[in-house]
C-alpha positions in Angstrom: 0.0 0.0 0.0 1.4 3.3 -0.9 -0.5 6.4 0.4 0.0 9.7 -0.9 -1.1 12.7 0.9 -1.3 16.0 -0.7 -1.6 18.0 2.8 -3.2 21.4 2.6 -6.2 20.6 -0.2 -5.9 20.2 -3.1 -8.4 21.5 -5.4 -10.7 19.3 -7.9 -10.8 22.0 -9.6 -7.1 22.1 -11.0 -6.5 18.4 -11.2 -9.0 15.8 -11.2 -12.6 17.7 -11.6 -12.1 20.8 -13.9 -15.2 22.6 -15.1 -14.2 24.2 -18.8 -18.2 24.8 -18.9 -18.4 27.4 -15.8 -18.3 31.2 -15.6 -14.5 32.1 -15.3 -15.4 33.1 -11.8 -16.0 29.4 -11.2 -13.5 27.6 -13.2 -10.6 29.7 -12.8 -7.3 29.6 -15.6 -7.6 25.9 -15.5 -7.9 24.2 -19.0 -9.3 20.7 -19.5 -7.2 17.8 -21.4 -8.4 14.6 -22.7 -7.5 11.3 -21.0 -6.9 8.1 -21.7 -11.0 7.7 -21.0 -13.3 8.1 -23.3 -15.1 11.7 -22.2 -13.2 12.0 -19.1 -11.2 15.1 -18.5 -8.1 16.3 -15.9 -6.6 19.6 -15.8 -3.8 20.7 -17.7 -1.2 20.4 -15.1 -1.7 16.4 -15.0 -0.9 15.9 -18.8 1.3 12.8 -17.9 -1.7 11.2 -15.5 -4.1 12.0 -17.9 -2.5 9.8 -19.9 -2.2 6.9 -17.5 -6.3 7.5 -16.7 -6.8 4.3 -17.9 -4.8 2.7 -15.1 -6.3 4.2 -12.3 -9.9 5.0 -10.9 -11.3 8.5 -9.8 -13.7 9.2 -7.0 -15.4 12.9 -7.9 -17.5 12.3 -4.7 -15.7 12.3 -1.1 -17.1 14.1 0.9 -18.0 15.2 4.9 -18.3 18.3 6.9 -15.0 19.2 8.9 -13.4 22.4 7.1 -10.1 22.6 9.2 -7.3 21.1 8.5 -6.6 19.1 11.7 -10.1 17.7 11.7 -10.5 16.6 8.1 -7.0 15.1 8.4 -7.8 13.0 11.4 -11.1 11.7 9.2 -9.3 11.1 6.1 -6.1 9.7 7.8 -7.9 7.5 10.5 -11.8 6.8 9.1 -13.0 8.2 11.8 -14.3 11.8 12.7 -12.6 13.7 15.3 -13.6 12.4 18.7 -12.8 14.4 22.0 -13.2 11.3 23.8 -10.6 9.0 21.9 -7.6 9.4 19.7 -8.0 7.2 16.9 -5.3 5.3 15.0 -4.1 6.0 11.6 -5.2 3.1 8.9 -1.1 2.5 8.7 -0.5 1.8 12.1 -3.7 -0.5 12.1 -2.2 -2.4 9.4 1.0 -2.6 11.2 -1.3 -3.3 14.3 -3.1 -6.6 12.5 -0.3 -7.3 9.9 3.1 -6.7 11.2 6.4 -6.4 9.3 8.1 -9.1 6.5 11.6 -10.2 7.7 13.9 -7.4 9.0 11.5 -4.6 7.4 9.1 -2.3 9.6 5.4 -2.8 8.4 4.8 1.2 8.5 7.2 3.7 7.1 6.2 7.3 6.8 8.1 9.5 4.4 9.9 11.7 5.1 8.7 12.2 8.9 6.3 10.9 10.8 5.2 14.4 12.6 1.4 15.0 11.4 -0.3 13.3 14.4 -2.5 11.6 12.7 -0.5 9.4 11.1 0.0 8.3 14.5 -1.0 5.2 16.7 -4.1 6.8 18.7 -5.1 4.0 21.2 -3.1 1.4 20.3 0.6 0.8 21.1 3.2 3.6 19.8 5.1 0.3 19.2 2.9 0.5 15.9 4.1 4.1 14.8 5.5 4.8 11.6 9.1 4.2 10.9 10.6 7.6 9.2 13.9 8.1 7.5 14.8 11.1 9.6 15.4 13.0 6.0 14.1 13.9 3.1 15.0 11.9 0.1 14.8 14.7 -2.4 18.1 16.1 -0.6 21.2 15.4 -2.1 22.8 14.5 1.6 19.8 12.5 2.4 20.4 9.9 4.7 18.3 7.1 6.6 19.2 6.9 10.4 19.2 3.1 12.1 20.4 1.6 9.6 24.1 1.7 9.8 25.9 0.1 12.9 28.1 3.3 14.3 31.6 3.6 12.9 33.9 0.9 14.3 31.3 -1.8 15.6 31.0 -5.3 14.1 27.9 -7.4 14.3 29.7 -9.2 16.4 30.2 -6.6 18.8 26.5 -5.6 18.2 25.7 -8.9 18.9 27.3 -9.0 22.2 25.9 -5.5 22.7 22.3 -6.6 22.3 22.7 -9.6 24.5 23.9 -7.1 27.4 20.7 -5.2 27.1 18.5 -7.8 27.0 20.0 -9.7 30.1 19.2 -5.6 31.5 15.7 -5.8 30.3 15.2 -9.3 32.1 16.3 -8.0 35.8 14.6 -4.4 35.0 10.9 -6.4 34.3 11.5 -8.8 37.0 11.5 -6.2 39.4 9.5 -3.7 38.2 6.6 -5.8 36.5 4.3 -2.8 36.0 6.5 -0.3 34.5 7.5 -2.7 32.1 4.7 -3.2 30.7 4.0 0.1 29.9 3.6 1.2 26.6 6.5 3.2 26.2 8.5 0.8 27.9 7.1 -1.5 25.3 7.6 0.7 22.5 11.2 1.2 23.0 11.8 -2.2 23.0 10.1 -3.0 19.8 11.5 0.2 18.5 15.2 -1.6 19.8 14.6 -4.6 18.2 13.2 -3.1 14.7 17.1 -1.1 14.7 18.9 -4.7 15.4 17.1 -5.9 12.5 17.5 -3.0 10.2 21.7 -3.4 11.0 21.7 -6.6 10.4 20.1 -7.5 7.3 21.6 -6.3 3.9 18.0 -6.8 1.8 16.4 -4.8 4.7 19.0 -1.5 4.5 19.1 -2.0 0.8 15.3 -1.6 0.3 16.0 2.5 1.7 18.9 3.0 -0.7 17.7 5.2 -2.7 21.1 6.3 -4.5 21.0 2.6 -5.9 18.6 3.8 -8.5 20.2 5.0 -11.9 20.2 8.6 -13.0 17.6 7.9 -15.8 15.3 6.5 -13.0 15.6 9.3 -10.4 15.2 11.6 -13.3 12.1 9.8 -14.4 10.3 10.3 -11.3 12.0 14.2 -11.1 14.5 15.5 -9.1 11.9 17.2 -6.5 10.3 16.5 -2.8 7.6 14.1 -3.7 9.4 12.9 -6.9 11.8 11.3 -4.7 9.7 10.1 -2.1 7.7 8.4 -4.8 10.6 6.6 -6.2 11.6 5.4 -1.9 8.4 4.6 -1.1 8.0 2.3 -4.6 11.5 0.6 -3.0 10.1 -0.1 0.3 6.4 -1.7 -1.5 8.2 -3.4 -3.3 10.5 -4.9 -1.1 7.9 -5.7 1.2 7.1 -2.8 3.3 3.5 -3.4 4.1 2.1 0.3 4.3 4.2 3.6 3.1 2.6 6.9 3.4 4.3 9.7 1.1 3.4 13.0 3.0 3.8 16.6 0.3 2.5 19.2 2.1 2.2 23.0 0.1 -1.4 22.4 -0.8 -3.2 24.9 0.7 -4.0 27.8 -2.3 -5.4 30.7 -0.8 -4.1 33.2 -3.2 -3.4 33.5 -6.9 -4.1 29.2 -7.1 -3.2 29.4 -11.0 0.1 30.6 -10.5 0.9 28.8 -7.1 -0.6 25.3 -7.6 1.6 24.8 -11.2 4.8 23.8 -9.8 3.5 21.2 -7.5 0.7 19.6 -9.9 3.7 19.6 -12.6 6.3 17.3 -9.6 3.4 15.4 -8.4 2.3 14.6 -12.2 5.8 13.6 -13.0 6.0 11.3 -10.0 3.1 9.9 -9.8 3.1 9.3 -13.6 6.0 7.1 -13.2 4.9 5.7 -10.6 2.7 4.1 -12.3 4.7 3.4 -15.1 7.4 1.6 -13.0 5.3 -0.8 -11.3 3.6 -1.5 -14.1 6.6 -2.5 -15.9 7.5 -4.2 -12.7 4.4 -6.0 -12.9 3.8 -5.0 -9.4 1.2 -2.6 -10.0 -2.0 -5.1 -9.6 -0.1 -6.1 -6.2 0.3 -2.8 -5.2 -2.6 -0.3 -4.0 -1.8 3.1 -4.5 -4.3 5.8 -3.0 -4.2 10.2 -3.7 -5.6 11.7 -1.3 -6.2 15.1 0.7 -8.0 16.4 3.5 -10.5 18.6 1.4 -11.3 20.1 -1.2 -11.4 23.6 -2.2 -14.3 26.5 -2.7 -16.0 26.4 -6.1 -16.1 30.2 -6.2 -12.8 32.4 -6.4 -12.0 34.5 -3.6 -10.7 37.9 -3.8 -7.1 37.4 -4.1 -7.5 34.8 -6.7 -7.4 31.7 -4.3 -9.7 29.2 -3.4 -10.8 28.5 0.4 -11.2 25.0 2.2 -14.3 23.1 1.1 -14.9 19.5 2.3 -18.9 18.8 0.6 -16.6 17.6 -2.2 -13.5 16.6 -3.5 -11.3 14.4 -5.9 -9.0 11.6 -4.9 -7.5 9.3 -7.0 -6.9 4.9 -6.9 -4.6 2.5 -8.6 -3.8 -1.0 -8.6 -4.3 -3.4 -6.0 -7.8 -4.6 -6.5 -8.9 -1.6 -8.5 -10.6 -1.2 -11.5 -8.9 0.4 -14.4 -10.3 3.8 -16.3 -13.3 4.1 -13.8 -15.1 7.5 -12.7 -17.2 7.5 -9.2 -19.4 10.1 -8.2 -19.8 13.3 -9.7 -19.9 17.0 -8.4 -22.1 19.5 -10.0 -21.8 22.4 -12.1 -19.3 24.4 -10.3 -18.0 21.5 -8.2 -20.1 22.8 -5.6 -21.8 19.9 -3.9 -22.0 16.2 -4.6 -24.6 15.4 -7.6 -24.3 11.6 -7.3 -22.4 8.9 -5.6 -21.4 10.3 -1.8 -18.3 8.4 -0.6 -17.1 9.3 3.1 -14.0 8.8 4.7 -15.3 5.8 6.6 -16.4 4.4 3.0 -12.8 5.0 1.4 -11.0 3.5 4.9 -13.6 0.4 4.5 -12.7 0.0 0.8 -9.1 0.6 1.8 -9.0 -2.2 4.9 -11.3 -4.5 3.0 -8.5 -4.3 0.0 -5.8 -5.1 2.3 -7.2 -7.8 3.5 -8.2 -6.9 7.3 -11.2 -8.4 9.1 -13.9 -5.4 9.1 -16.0 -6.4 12.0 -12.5 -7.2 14.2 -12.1 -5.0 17.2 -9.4 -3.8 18.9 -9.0 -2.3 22.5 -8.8 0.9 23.7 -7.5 1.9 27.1 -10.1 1.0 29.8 -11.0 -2.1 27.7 -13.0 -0.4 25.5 -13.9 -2.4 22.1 -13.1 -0.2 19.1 -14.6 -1.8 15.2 -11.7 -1.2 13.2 -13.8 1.0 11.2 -17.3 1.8 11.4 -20.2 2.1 9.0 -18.9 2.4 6.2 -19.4 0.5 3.1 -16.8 -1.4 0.3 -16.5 1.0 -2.8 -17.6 -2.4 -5.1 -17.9 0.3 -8.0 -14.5 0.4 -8.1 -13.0 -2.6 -8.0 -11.5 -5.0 -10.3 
């Protein structure tokens, strides 16, 4: 599973909904292209995806009803709407959660960081957090920490090292039973043992080696942010990571979207486009679910400074691979990509569809603190539509 989250909004509008028929007030300096589907159009900044169309499916429906950023993260990232009474987990650490990791790799690796909260554990276990690289793989310097013993020790003398701690760990837990069973007692162990693991297994630190890749590949996906990312995160799926959220964050047009929203729709087209393209070629793209996504969407009218403002009654998001149909359109939006005109999907519906495609028990529960029984997600229903 790779996610991709476009943080800030991004508009329907621009990318995956233009509206060449509305007043220019409405529809802004975007211009409609063809795709690869028959009467389907994207805006002229995804010429390379509209292209691809044919691969992936659109949904032209999400929608709900929290217009801040923090809140429509938390339903988008989790399936859940905000709750003041529990923190829920992110669908990545659920997986992790259920799942768990293949060999020496961590099941959940968030790139580049891990610090929007919501890609966090919630209720369960921060044992199940997201591993991050500690860097940005767009940087020439970049550099993944815990992977490399430190300068001068063998495994052997790892080895040795680990067996020390451990025989620590023993005595500490015998005598003080409760605190080690804590969860950030727990944590740090699991977090201690995924490092071990990482350092010792060649496959596992080659997976994050992103300066493996040849010139003509890295330039393929572009030498920007999310091109990069894109290219790591198709090394970790590939190598058997089993969730990878790619975080781009920038998308939040207030003013002057025509001019400010170019540059990223023409990286994110690039990488995403081959994206595609490589795992396709691969012939890892059917075993490989790849989700865009954002928190909302954006106003149908233009405001004042030539912007548009947050909107979550609907939005665009994008599917691929995995279980998903090929050259599909759900849900529509009206004339001025106002309002949903047919189709409503939810969060919950596009974390059910998500869950169900990974292959999680729907009706499982986990626990919350106090014992509490939480459904993994809640009432939402299996996108069939969609799928292959």
């Amino acid at each position: 599973m790779i996610q991709i989250f476009l943080q800030g909004g991004l508009s329907a509008q621009e990318s995956f909904d233009p509206k060449p028929e509305a007043p220019i007030e409405y529809r802004g300096e975007v211009v409609g292209i063809n795709t690869a589907i028959d009467g389907v159009q994207f805006g002229g900044g995804l010429r390379r995806t509209a292209k691809l169309a044919d691969r992936i499916s659109v949904i032209r429906s999400m929608t709900h009803t929290e217009a801040a950023h923090e809140r429509g993260t938390h339903g988008m990232l989790t399936g859940y709407p905000p709750s003041p009474a529990l923190t829920y987990p992110s669908l990545g650490a659920v997986v992790a959660h259920e799942l768990g990791g293949r060999e020496a790799l961590p099941p959940y690796v968030s790139i580049p960081d891990a610090n929007e909260p919501y890609l966090g554990t919630g209720y369960l276990s921060s044992a199940f957090a997201a591993f991050a690289p500690g860097g940005d793989p767009g940087r020439r310097e970049f550099r993944v920490r815990d992977l490399d013993l430190p300068t001068g020790v063998s495994l052997e003398r790892s080895a040795r090292r680990r067996a020390i701690l451990q025989e620590f760990d023993s005595t500490f837990e015998e005598r003080h039973p409760a605190v080690a069973e804590s969860d950030a007692v727990a944590a740090t162990n699991e977090f201690y043992e995924q490092a071990f693991e990482l350092a010792g297994s060649d496959e596992a630190k080659l997976a994050f080696r992103i300066d493996k890749e040849s010139s003509k590949v890295r330039d393929a996906y572009g030498r920007t942010g999310i091109g990069q990312r894109l290219l790591l995160a198709r090394r970790l799926a590939t190598a058997g990571v089993r969730w990878v959220t790619v975080r781009d964050t920038g998308w939040d047009h207030h003013q002057r979207i025509a001019t400010t929203i170019a540059p990223r729709l023409e990286a994110f087209d690039r990488a995403f486009a081959a994206l595609l393209r490589d795992l396709e070629q691969r012939g890892r793209l059917d075993r490989t679910l790849v989700i865009v996504m954002t928190e909302f969407g954006r106003t149908p009218k233009l405001n004042a400074d030539g912007g548009r403002d947050h909107w979550p009654r609907v939005f665009s998001i994008a599917m691929a691979g995995g279980g998903i149909a090929r050259g599909r359109v759900l849900g529509a939006s009206d004339e001025v990509c106002a309002a949903v005109a047919r189709d409503p999907v939810s969060p919950r519906d596009l974390a059910t569809t998500t869950l169900h495609l990974v292959g999680l028990d729907l009706e499982k529960r986990l626990m919350a603190p106090g014992g509490r029984p939480v459904q993994i997600v809640r009432d939402g229903r299996i996108l069939r539509e969609i799928l292959a």
